[in-house]
C-alpha positions in Angstrom: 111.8 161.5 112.7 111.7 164.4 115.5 113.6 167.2 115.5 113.4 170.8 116.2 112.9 173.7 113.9 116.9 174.6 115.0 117.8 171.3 113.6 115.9 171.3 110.8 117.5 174.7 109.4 120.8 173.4 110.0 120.4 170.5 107.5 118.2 172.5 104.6 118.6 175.4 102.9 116.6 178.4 103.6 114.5 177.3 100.5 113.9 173.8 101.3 113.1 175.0 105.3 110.2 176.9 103.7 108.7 174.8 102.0 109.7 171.1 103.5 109.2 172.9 107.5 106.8 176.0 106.7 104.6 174.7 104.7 105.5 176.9 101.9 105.5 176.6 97.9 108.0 176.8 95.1 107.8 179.4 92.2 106.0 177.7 89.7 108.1 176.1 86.4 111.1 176.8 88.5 112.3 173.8 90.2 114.7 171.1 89.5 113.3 168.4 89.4 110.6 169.4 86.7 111.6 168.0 83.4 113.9 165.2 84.8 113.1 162.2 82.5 115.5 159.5 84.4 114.6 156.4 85.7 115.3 156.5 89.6 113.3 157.2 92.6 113.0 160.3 94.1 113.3 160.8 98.3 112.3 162.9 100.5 115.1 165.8 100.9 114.5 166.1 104.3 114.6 162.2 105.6 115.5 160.2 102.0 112.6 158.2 102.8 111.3 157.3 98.9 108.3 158.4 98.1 108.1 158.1 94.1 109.0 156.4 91.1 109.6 157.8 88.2 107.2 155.1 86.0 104.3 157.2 87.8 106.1 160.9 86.9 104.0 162.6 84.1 104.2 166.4 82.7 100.7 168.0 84.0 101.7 171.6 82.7 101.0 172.8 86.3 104.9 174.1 87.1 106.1 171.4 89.8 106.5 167.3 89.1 103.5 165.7 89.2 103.1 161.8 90.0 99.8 159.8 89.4 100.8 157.3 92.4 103.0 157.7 95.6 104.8 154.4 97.1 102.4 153.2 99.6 102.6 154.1 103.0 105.1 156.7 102.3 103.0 159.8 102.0 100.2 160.8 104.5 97.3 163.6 103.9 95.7 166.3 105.8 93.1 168.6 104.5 94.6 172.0 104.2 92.6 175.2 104.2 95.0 177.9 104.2 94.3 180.1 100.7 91.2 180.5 101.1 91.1 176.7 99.5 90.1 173.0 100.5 93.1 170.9 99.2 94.9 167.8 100.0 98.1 168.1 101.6 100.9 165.9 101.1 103.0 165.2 104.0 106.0 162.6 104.5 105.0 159.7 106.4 108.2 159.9 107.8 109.1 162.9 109.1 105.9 165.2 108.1 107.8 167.1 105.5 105.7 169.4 103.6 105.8 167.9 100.1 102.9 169.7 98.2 99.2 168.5 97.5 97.0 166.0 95.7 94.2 166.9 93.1 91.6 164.2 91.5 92.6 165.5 88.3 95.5 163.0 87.1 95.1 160.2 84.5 94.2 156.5 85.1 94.4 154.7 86.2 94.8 156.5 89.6 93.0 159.8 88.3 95.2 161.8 91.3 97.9 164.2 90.6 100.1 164.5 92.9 101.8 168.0 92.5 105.0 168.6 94.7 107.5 171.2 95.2 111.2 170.5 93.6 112.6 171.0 96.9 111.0 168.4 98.8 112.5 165.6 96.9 116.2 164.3 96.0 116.4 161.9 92.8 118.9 158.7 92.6 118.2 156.7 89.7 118.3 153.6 91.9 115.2 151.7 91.4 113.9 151.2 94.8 111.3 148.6 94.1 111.6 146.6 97.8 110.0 149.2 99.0 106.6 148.7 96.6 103.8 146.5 97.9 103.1 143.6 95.5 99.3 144.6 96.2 99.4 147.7 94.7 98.2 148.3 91.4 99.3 151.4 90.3 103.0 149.8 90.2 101.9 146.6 87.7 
C-alpha cells in the first residue's frame, strides 16, 4: 500500500503520522492500548492489516504493549540505528508502517518482545485466526 506523505496525514492524526510515517515513538505508559485485556486482534491503524493476537499480549512493564509472537508474514524488520542504538525495527508488511521494535528479551517460548507504540494498532475483538499459519508454533 503506496501513498504519499499528503495522503497519509489526511487519514491519521498528527500523532499516529509521527509515529506510524516518521518513525517516531509514543510517551511511555501512555497509550491506549496498554492494559487492554480483551480477546481480539489488533490491526495496523494505518492499513487494518492484523498483525497480533491477543493470546501472545503479555505486560513487560516497558510502557507500550508488548507481544511474544506477531502473525506470520505480517510484520517485516530492519535494523535501526538511529539513538545512538542497534535495534530491530518493526515495520508493517503491508504498508511499512512504523510499528515499534523487537528485543530477545520476551518469555518462551519465543523469547522476543515485541514492544509497539499504541498508535500503530486498532483492536476488534474478532478473532482473526484464518489469517494464522497452521505451521506456526507460537499460535498452538
Amino acid at each position: 500500500m503506496k501513498l504519499t506523505d499528503q495522503q497519509w496525514q489526511s487519514r491519521l492524526t498528527d500523532e499516529q503520522f509521527r509515529v506510524m510515517r516518521l518513525k517516531g515513538t509514543e510517551a511511555p505508559y501512555t497509550g491506549t492500548l496498554l492494559h487492554n485485556q480483551a480477546a481480539g486482534t489488533y490491526l495496523c491503524a494505518c492499513c487494518h492489516q492484523p498483525l497480533f493476537l491477543s493470546d501472545n499480549k503479555f505486560d513487560s512493564g516497558c510502557g507500550w504493549p508488548s507481544f511474544s509472537a506477531s502473525l506470520p508474514e505480517q510484520v517485516k524488520y530492519q535494523k535501526d540505528f538511529s539513538h545512538g542504538m542497534i535495534r530491530i525495527e518493526i515495520l508493517c508488511a503491508h504498508c511499512d508502517a512504523h510499528l515499534g521494535h523487537v528485543f530477545e528479551d520476551g518469555p518462551k517460548p519465543t523469547g522476543q518482545r515485541y514492544c509497539v507504540n499504541s498508535v500503530s494498532m486498532v483492536f476488534t475483538d474478532e478473532q482473526l485466526a484464518n489469517v494464522v499459519s497452521k505451521d506456526d508454533p507460537t499460535t498452538k
